[in-house]
N, C-alpha and C positions, 0 to 999 in steps of 0.2 A: 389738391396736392401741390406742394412747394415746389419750386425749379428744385433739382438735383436729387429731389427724393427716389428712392429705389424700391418703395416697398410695393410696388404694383406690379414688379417684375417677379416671373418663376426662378427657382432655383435653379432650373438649368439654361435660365438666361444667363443671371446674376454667375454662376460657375464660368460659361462662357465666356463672359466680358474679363472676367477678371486672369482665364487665361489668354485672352487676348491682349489683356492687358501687359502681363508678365511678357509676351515676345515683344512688346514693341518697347519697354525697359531693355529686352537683352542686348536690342539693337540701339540700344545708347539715347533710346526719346526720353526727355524729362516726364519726370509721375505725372504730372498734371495732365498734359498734352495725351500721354499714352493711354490713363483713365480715358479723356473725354475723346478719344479714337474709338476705343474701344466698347463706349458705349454708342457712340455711334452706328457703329461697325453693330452692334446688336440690333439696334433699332431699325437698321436700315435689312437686315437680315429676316426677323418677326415683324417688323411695325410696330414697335414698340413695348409695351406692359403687356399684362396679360390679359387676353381675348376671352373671352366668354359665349357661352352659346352657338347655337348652332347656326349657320346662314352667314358664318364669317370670312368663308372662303371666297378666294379673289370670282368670279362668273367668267365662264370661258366665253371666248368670244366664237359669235357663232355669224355665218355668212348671212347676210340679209338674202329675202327670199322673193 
């Protein structure tokens, strides 16, 4: 998959980014800057695209015994 491709993302990623996008436009960031915020801001929220399978969940940490 190319840098800046989107299409591995969910639609309720893709929706998310893109209203994150629009606040950070309202607060006067240029488009580029507030796009690559706000996919960030995605990424850093899921981890990225979309996850498959089961066994994807972060493992809790458990005390040594």
């Amino acid at each position: 998959m190319p840098r800046g491709d989107k299409s591995a993302y969910t639609d309720k990623q893709k929706r998310q980014a893109e209203h994150i996008e629009e606040s950070y436009k309202a607060q006067g960031v240029p488009e580029e800057t507030a796009a690559a915020r706000a996919w960030a801001t995605v990424n850093k929220q899921d981890g990225g695209g979309k996850k498959s399978g089961s066994g994807r969940k972060k493992p809790t940490k458990r005390s040594p015994n």
